[in-house]
KOLDRENBA-347772 format. One record per residue: residue number from 1; residue in three letters; chain; x, y, z of N, C-alpha, C, O in turn. Coordinates in Angstrom, 2 decimals, padded with zeros to 5 digits, always signed. Layout:
<rs>
<num NUM | residuo ALA | cadena A | n_east X | n_north Y | n_up Z | ca_east X | ca_north Y | ca_up Z | c_east X | c_north Y | c_up Z | o_east X | o_north Y | o_up Z> $
...
</rs>
This chain:
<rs>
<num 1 | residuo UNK | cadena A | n_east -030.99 | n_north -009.85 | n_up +013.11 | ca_east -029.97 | ca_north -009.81 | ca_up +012.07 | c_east -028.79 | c_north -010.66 | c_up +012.51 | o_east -028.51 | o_north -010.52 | o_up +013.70> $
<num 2 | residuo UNK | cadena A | n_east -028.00 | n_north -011.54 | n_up +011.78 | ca_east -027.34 | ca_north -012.39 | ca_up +012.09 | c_east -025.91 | c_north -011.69 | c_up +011.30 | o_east -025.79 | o_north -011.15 | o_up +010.20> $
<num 3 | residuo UNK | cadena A | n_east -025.07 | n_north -011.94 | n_up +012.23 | ca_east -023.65 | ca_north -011.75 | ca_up +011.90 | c_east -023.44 | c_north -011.23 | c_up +010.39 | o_east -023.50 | o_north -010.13 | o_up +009.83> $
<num 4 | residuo UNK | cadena A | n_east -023.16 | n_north -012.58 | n_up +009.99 | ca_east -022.97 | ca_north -012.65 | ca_up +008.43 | c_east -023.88 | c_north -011.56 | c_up +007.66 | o_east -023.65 | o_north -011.13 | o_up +006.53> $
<num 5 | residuo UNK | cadena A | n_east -024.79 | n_north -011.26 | n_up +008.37 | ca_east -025.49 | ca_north -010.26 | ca_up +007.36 | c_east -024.95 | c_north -008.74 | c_up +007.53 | o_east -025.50 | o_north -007.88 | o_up +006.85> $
<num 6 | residuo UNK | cadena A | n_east -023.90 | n_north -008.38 | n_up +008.40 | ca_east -023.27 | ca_north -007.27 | ca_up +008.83 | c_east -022.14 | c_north -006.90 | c_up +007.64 | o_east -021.06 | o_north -007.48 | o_up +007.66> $
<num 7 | residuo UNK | cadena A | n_east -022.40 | n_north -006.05 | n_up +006.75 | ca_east -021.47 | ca_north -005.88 | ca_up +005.99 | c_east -021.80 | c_north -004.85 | c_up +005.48 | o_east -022.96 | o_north -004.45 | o_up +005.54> $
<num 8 | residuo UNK | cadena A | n_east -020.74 | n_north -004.10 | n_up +004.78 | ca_east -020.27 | ca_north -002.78 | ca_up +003.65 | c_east -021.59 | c_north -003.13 | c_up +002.68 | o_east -021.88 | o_north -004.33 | o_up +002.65> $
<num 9 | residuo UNK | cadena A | n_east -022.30 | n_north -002.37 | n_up +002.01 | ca_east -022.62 | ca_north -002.26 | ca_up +000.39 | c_east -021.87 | c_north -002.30 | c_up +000.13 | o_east -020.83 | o_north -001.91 | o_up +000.65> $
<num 10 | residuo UNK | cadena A | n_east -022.17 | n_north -003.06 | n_up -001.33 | ca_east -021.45 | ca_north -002.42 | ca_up -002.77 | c_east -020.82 | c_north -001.05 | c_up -002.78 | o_east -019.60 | o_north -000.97 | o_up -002.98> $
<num 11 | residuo UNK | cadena A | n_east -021.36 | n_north -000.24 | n_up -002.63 | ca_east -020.90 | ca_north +001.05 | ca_up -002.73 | c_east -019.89 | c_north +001.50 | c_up -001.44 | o_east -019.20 | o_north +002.52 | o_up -001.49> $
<num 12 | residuo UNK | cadena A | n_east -019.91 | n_north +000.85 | n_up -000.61 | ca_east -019.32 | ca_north +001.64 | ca_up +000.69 | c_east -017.93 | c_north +000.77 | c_up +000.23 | o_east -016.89 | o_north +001.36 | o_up -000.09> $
<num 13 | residuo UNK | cadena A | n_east -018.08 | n_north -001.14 | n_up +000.24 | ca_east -017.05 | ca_north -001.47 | ca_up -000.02 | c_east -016.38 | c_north -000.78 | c_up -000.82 | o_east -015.59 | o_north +000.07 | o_up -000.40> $
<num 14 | residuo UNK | cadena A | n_east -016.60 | n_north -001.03 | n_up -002.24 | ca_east -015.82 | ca_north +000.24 | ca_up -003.48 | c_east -015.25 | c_north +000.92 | c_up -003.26 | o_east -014.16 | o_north +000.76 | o_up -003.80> $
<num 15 | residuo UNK | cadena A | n_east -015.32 | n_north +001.84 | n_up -002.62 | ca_east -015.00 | ca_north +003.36 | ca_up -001.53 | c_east -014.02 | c_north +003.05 | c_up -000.85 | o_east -013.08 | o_north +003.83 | o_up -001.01> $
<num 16 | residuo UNK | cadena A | n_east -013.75 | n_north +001.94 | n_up +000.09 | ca_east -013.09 | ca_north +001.57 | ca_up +000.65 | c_east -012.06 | c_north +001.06 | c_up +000.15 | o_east -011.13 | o_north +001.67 | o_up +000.69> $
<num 17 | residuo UNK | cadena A | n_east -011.65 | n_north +000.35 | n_up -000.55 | ca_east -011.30 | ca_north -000.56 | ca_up -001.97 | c_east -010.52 | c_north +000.71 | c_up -002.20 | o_east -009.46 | o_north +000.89 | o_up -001.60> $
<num 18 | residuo UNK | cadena A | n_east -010.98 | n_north +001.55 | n_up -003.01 | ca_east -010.14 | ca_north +002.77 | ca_up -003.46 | c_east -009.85 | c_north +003.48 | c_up -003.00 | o_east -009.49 | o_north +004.47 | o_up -003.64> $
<num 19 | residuo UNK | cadena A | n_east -009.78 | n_north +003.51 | n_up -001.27 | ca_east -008.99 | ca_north +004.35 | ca_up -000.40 | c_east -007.70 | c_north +003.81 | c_up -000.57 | o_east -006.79 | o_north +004.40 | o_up -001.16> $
<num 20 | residuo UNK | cadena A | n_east -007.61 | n_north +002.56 | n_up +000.00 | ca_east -007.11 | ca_north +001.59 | ca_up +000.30 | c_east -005.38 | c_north +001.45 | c_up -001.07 | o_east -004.16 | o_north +001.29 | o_up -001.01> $
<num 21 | residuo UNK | cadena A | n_east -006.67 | n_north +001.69 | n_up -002.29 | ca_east -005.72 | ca_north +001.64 | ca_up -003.51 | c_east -004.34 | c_north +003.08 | c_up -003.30 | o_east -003.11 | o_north +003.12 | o_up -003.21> $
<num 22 | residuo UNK | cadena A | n_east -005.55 | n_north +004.12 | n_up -003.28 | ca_east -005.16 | ca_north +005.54 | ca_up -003.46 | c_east -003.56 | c_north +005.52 | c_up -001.98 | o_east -002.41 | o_north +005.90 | o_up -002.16> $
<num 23 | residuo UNK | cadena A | n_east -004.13 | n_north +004.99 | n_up -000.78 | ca_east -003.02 | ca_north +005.17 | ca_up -000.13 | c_east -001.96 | c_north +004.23 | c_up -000.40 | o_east -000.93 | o_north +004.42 | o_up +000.23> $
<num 24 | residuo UNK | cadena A | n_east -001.98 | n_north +003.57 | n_up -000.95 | ca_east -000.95 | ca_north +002.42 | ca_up -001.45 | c_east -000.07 | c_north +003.12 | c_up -002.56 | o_east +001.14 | o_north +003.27 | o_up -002.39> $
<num 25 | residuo UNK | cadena A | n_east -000.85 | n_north +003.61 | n_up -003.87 | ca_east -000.33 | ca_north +004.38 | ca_up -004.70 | c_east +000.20 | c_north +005.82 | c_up -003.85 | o_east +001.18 | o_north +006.26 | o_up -004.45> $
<num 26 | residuo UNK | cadena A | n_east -000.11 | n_north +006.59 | n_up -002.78 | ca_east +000.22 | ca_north +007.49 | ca_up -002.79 | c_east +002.12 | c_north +007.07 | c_up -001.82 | o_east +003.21 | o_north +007.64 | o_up -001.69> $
<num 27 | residuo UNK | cadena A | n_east +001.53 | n_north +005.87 | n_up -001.43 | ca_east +003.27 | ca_north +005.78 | ca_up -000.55 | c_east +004.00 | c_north +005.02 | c_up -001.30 | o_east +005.14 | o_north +004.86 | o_up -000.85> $
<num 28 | residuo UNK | cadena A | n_east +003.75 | n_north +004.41 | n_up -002.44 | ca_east +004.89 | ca_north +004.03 | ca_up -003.57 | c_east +005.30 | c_north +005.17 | c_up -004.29 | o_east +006.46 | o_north +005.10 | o_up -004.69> $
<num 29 | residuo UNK | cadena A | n_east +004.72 | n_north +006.16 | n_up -004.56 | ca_east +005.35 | ca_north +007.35 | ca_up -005.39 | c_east +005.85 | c_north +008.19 | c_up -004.66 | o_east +006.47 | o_north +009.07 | o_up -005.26> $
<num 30 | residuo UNK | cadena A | n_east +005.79 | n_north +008.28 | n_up -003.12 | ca_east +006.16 | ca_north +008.95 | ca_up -002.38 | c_east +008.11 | c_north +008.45 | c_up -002.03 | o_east +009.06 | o_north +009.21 | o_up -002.24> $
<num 31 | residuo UNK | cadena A | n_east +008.18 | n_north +007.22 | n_up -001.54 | ca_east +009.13 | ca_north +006.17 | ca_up -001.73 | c_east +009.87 | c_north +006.21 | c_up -003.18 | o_east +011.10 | o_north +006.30 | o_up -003.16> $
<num 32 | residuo UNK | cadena A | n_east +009.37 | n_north +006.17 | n_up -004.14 | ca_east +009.79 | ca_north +006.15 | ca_up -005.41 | c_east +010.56 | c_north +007.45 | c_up -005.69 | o_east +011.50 | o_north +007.28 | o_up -006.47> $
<num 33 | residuo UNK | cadena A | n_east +010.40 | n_north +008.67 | n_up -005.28 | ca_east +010.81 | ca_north +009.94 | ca_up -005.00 | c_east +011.94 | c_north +010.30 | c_up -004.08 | o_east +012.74 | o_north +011.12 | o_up -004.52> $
<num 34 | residuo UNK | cadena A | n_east +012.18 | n_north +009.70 | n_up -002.60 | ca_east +013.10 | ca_north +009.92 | ca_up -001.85 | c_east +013.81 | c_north +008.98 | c_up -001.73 | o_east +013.61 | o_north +007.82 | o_up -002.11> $
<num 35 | residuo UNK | cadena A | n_east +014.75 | n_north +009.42 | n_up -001.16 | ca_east +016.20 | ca_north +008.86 | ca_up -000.73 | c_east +016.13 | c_north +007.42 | c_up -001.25 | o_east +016.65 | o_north +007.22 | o_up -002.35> $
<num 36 | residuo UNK | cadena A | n_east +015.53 | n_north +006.31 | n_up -000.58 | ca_east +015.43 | ca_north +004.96 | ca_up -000.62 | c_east +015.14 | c_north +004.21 | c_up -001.84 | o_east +015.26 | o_north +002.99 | o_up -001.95> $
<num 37 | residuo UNK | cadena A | n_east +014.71 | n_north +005.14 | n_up -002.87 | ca_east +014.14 | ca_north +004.72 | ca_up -004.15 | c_east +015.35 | c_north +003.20 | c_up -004.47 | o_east +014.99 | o_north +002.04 | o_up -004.68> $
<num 38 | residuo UNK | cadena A | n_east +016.98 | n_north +003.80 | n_up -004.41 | ca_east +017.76 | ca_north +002.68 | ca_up -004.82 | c_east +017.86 | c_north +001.67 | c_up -004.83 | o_east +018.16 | o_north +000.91 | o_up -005.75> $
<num 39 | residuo UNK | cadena A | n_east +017.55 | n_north +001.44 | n_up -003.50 | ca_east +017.89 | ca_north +000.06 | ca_up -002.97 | c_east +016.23 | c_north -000.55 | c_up -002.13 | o_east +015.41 | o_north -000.06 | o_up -001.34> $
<num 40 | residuo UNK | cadena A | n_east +016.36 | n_north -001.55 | n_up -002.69 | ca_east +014.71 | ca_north -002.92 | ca_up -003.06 | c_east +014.54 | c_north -002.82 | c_up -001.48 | o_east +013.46 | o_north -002.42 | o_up -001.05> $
<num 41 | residuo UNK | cadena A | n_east +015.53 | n_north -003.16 | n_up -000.62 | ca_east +015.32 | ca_north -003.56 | ca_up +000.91 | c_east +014.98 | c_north -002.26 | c_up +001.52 | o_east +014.17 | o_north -002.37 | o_up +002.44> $
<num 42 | residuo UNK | cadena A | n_east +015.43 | n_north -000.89 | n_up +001.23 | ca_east +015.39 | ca_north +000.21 | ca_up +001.88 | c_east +014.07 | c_north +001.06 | c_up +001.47 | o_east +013.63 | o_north +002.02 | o_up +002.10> $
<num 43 | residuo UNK | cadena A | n_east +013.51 | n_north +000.50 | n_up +000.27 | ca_east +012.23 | ca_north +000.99 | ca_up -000.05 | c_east +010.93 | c_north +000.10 | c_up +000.52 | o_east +009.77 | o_north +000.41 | o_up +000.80> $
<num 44 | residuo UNK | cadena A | n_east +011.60 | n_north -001.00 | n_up +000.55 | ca_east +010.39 | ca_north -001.93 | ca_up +001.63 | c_east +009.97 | c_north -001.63 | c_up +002.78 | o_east +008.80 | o_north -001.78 | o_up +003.12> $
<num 45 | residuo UNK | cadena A | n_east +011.18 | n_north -001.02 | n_up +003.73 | ca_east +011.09 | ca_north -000.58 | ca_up +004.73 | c_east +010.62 | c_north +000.57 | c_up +004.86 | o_east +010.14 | o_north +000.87 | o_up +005.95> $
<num 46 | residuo UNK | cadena A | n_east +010.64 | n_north +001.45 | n_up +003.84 | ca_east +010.42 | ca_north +002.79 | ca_up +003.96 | c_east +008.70 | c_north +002.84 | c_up +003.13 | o_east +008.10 | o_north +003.90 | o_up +002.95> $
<num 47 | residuo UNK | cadena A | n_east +008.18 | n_north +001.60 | n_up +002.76 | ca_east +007.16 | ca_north +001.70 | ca_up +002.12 | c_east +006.25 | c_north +000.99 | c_up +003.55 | o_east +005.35 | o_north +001.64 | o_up +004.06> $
<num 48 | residuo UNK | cadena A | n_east +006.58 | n_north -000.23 | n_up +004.02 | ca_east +006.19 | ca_north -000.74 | ca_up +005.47 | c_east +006.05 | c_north +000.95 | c_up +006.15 | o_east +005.11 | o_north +001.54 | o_up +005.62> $
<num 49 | residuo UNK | cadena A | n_east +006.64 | n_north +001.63 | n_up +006.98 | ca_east +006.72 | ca_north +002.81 | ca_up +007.53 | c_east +005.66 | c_north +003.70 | c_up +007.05 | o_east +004.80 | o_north +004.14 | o_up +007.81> $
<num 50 | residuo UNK | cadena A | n_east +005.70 | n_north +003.96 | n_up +005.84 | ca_east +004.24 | ca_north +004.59 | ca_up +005.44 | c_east +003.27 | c_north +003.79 | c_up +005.58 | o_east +002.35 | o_north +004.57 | o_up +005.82> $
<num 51 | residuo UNK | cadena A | n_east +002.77 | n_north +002.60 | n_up +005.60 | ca_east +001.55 | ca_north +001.91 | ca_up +005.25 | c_east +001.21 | c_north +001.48 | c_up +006.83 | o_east +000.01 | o_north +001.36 | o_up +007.09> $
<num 52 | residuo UNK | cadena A | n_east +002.08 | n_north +001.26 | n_up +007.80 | ca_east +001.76 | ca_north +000.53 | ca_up +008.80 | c_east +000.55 | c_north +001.39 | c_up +009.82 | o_east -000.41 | o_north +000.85 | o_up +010.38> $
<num 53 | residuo UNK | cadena A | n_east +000.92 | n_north +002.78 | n_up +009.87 | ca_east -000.54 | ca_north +003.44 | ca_up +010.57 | c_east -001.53 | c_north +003.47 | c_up +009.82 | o_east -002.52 | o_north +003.75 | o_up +010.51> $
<num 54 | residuo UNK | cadena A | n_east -001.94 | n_north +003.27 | n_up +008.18 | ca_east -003.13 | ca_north +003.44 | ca_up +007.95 | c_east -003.92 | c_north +002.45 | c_up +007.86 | o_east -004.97 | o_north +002.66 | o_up +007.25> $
<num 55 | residuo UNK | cadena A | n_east -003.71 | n_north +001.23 | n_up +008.34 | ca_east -004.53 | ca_north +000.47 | ca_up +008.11 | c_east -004.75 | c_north -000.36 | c_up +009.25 | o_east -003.89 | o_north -000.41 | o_up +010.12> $
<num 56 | residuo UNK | cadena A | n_east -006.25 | n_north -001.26 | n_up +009.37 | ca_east -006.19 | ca_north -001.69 | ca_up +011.37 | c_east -005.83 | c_north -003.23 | c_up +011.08 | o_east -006.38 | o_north -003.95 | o_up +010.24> $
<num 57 | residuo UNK | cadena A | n_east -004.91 | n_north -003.53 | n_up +011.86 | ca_east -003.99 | ca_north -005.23 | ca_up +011.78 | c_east -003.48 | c_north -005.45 | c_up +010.40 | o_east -003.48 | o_north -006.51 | o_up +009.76> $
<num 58 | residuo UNK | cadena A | n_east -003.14 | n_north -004.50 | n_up +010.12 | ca_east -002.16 | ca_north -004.72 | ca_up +008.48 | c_east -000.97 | c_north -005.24 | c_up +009.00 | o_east -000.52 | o_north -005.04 | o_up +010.13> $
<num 59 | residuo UNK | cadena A | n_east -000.46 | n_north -006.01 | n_up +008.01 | ca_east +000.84 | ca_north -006.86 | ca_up +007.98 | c_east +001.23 | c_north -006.84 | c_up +006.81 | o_east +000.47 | o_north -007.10 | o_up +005.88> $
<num 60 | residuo UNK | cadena A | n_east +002.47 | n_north -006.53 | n_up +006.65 | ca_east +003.35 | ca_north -006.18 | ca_up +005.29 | c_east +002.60 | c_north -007.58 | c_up +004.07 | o_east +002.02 | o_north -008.53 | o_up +004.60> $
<num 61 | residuo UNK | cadena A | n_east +002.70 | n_north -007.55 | n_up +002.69 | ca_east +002.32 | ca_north -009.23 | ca_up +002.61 | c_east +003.08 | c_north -008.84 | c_up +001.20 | o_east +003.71 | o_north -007.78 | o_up +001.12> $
<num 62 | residuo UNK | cadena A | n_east +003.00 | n_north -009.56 | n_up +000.35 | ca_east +003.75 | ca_north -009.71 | ca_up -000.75 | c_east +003.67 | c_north -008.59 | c_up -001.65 | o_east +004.81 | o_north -008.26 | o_up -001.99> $
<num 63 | residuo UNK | cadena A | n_east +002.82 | n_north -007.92 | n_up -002.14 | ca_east +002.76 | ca_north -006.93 | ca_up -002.51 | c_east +003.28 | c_north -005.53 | c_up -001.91 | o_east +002.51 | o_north -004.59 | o_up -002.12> $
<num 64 | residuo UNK | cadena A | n_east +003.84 | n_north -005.39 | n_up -001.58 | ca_east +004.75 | ca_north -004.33 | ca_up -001.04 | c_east +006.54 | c_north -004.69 | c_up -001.28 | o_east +007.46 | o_north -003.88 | o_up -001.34> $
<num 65 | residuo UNK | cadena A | n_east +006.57 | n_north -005.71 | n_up -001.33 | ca_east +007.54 | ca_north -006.84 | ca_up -001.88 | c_east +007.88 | c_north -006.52 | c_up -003.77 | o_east +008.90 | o_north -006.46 | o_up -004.47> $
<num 66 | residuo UNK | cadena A | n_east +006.74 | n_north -006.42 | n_up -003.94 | ca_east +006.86 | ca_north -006.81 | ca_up -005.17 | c_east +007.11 | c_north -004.64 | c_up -005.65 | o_east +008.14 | o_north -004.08 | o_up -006.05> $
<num 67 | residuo UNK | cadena A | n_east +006.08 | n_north -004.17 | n_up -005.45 | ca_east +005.84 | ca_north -002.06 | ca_up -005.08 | c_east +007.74 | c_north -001.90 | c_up -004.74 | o_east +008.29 | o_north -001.16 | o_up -005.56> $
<num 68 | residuo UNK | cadena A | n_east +008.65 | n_north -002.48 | n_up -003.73 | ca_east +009.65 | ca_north -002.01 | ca_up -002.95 | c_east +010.28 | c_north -002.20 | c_up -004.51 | o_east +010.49 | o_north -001.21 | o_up -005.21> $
<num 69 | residuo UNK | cadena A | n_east +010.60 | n_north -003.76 | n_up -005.03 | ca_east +011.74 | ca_north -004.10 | ca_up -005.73 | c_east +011.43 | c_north -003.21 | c_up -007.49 | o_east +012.33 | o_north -003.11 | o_up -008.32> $
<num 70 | residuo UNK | cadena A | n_east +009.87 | n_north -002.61 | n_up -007.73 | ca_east +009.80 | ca_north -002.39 | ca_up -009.05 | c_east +010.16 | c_north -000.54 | c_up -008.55 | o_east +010.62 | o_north +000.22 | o_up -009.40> $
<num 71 | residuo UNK | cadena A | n_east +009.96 | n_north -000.21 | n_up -007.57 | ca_east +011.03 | ca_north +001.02 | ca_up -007.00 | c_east +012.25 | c_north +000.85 | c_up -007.70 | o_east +012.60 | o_north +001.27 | o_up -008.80> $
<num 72 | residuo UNK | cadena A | n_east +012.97 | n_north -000.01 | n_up -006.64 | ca_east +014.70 | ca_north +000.02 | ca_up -007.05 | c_east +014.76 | c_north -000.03 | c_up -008.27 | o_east +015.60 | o_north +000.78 | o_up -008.65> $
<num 73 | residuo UNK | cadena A | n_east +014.19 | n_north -000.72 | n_up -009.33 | ca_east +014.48 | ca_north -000.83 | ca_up -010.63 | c_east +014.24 | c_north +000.47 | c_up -011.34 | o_east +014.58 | o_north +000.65 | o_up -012.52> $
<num 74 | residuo UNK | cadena A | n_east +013.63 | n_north +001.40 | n_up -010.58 | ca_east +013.24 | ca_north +002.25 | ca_up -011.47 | c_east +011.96 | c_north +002.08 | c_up -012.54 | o_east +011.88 | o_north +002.83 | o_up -013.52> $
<num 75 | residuo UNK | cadena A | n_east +010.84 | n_north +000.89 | n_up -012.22 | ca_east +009.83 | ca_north +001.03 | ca_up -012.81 | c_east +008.43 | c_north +001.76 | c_up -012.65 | o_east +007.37 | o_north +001.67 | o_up -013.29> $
<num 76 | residuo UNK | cadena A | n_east +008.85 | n_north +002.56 | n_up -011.49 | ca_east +007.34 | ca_north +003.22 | ca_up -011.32 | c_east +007.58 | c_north +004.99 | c_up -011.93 | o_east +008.50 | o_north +005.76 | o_up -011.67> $
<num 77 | residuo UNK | cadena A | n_east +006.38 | n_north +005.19 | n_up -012.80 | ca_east +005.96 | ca_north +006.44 | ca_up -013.34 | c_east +005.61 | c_north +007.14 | c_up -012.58 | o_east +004.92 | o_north +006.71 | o_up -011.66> $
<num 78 | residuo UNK | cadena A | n_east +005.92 | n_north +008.35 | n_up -012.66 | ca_east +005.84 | ca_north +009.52 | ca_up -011.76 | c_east +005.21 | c_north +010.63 | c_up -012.34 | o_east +005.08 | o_north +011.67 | o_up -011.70> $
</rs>
């Protein structure tokens, strides 16, 4: 079996995929809720802080950017 052939199913990826989603959604509404909600820079940081142990070599990337600033505005449903 060669490298490239080492991979997730369909189904396992998926799974993964919507962990992935679910913990993302669960630390924007979490953030969206406390203290930091106000301010775009203080929810980035406080959204970085939740996300950085669950995932292996995660690095903040634009989307958390984008999750921090629709915080401050007050666009996420709760």
């Amino acid at each position: 079996m060669k490298k490239n052939e080492i991979h997730w199913n369909d189904e396992a990826r998926q799974k993964v995929l919507d962990d992935a989603d679910r913990v993302l959604q669960d630390a924007v509404l979490a953030v969206a809720a406390g203290d930091d909600a106000n301010d775009a820079d203080k929810a980035y940081a406080a959204l970085v802080a939740h996300l950085k142990d669950k995932f292996i070599d995660w690095e903040p990337g634009p989307d958390v950017r984008t999750y921090a600033d629709a915080i401050a505005a007050g666009e996420i449903e709760r």
